[in-house]
C-alpha positions in Angstrom: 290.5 10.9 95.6 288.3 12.1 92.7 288.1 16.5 92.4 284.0 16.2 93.3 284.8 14.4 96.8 288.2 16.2 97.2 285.9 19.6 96.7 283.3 18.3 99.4 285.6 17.8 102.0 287.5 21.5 101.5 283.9 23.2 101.5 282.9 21.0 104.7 286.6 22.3 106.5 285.3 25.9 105.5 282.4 25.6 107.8 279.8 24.6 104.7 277.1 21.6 105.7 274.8 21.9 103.2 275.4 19.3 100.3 272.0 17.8 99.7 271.9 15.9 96.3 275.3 16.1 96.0 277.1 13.5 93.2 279.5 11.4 94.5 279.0 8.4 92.7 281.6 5.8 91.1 283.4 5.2 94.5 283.4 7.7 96.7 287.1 7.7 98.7 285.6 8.6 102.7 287.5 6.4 104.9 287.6 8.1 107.9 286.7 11.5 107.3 285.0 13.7 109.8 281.3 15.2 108.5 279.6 15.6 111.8 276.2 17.0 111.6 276.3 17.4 107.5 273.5 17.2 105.2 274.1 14.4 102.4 270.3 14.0 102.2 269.7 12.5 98.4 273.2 12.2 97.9 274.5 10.0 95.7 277.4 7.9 96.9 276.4 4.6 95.0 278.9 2.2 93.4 281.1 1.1 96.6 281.3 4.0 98.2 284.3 3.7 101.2 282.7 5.2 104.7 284.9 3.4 106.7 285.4 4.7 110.2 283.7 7.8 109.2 282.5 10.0 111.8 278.9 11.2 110.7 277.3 11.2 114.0 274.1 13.4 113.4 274.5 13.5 110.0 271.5 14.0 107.4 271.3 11.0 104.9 267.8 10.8 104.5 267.1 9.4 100.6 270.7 9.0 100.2 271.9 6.9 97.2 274.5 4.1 99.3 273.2 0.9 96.5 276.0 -1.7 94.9 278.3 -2.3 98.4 278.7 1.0 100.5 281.4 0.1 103.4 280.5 1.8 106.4 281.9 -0.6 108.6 283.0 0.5 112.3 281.9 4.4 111.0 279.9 6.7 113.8 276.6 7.1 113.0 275.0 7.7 116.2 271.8 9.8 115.5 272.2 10.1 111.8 268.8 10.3 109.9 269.2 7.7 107.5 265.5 7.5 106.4 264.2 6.1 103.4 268.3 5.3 102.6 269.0 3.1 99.7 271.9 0.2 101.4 270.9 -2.4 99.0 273.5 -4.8 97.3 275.5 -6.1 100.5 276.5 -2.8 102.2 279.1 -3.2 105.2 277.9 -2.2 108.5 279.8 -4.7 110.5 280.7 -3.2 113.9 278.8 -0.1 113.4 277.7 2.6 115.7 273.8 3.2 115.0 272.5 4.0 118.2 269.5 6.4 118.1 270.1 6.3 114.1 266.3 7.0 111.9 266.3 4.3 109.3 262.9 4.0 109.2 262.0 2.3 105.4 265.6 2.0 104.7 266.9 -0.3 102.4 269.0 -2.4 104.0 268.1 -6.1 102.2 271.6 -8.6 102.1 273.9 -5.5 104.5 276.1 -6.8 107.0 275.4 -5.3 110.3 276.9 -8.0 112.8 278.1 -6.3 116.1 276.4 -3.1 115.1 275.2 -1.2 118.0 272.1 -0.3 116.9 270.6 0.6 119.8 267.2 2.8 120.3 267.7 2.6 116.2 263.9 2.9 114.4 264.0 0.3 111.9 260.4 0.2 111.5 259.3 -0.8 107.7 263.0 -1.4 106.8 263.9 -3.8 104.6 266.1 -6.1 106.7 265.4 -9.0 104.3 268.6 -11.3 103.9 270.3 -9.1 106.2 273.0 -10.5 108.7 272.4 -8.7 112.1 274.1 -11.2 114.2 275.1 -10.5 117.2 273.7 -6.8 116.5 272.9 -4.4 119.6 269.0 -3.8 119.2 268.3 -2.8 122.5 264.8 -0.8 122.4 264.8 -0.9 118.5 262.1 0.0 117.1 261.4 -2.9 114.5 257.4 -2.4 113.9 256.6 -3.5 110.3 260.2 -4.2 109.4 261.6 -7.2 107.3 263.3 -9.6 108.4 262.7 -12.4 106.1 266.1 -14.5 105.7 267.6 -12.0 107.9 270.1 -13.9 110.2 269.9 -12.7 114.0 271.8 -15.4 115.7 273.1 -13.8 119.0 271.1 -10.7 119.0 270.4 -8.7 121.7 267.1 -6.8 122.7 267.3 -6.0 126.2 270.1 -5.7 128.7 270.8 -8.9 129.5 269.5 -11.5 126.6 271.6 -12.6 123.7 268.9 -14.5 121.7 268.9 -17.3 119.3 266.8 -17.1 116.1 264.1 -18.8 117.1 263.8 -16.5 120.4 264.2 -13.9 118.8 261.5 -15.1 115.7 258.8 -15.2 118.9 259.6 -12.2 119.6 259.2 -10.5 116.6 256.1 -11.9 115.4 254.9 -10.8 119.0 255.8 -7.0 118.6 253.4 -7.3 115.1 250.7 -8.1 117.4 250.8 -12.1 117.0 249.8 -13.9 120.0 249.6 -17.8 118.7 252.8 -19.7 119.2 251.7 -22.9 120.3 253.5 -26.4 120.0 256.4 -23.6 120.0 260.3 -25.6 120.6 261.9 -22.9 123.2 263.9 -25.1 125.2 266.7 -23.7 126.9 265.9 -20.2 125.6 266.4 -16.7 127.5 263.0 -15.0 127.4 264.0 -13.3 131.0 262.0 -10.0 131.7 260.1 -10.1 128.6 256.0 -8.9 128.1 254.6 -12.2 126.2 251.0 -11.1 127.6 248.0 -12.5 126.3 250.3 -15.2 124.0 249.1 -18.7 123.4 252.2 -21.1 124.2 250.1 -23.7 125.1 252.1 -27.5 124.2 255.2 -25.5 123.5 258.4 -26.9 125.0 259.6 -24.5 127.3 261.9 -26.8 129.2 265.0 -25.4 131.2 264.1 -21.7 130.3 264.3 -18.7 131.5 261.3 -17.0 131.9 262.3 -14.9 135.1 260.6 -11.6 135.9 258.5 -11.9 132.9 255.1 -10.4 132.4 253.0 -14.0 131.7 249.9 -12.2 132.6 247.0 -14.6 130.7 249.1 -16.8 128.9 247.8 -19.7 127.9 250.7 -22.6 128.7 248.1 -25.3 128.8 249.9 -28.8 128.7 253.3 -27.0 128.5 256.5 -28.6 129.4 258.2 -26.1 131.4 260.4 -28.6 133.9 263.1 -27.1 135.4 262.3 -23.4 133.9 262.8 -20.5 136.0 260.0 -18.8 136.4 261.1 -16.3 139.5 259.1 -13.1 139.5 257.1 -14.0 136.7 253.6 -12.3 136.7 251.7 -15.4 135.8 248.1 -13.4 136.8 245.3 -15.5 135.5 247.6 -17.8 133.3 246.0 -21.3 132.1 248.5 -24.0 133.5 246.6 -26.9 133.6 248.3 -29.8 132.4 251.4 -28.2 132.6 254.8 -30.3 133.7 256.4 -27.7 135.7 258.4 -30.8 137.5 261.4 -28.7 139.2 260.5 -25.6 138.0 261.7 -22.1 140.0 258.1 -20.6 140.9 260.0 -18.6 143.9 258.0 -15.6 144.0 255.6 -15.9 141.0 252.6 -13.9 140.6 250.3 -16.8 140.2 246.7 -14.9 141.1 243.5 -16.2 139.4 245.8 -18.6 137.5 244.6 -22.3 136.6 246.8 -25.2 137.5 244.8 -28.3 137.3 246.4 -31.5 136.9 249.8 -29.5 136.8 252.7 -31.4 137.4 254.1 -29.7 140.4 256.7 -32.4 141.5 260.0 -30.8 142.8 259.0 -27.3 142.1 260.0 -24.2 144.1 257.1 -22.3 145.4 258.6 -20.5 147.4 257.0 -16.6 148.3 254.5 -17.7 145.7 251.7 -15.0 145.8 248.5 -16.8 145.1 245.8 -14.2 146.5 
């Protein structure tokens, strides 16, 4: 362990917390340390800097220097402020605890954050470009504005009860940045369940064998849509264009389908069960 770090770490035990710009570059030795609540805001800990298992829960790391391969893999960073955070150049997050972390316009381009839990996180304006967030925890993330070009996000999650695929979860995004056109969209067999696509155009998308249960369809436009055998229970479908549609043995048990259009609809087999119509 080099003197500078080995100095940190006796000042920290000594009840100090304050060690804003602090230089720890050149490899920082962490692993598993304790620095709850500390201030590392501007830090510099760049050049493979070993975090791993560290406990920084609530920790101060706005700024901070983490560039050329931090490993910060399964460390605690639950509510750490990590805003404006340099993470370029692969750093390890894998298995991660990021829950109600601030990385708002972090640098986080090629990190590995599979398995992190990285819910309630703001991520908005964060580069996530190249990054590998598969099977990531973003429950309630906030991702406004963020990058996720080339990111990989196969198996993420964003609500409770949906692991999504990447091009569920591409939908998805693109809808959160205010996009509402995603026809001729190919969404077969996805898990949209419980999810606010309001207003969207998904008109001759494939939709087939879905999941769409309990979501808010309120005005969508599914015109000439194959939905067959998609669940649509619950689903507020409130003036929705269906005409055309094929929803051949789809699940419409209990569907809000008030001032919604189905002409020439393909109703054949479908369960309409408690369907409220007026």
């Amino acid at each position: 362990m080099k003197a500078e770090t080995l100095l940190l770490l006796l000042r920290y035990k000594k009840g100090e917390r304050n060690f804003s710009g602090a230089n720890l570059s050149g490899g920082a030795d962490l692993r598993g340390v304790e620095l709850i609540g500390v201030n590392l805001s501007g830090v510099n800990l760049s050049g493979r800097a070993d975090l791993q298992g560290a406990n920084l829960q609530g920790a101060n790391l706005q700024r901070a220097n983490l560039s050329g391969g931090a490993d910060l893999s399964g460390a605690n960073l639950r509510g750490a402020d990590l805003g404006g955070a340099n993470l370029s150049g692969s750093a390890n997050l894998r298995s991660a605890s990021l829950s109600g972390a601030n990385l708002r316009r972090a640098n986080l381009s090629g990190a590995d954050l599979s398995g992190a839990d990285l819910r309630e996180a703001d991520l908005s304006e964060a580069n996530l470009s190249g990054a590998d967030l598969s099977e990531a925890d973003l429950t309630n993330a906030n991702l406004n504005g963020a990058n996720l070009s080339g990111a990989k996000v196969t198996g993420v999650k964003l609500h409770d009860k949906t692991m999504l695929r990447e091009e569920e979860f591409a939908i998805l995004k693109r809808y959160k940045r205010g996009e509402r056109n995603f026809s001729a969209s190919r969404l077969s067999g996805s898990d949209l369940s419980g999810f606010d696509l309001s207003g969207s155009d998904l008109s001759r998308s494939d939709l087939s064998g879905s999941d769409l249960s309990d979501g808010n369809l309120t005005g969508v436009n599914l015109r000439g849509a194959n939905l067959s055998g998609a669940d649509l229970s619950g689903a507020s479908l409130t003036g929705a264009n269906l005409n055309e549609a094929n929803l051949s043995g789809a699940n419409l048990s209990k569907a809000n389908l008030r001032d919604a259009e189905v002409n020439d609809a393909n109703l054949s087999g479908a369960n309409l069960s408690g369907v409220e119509i007026n």
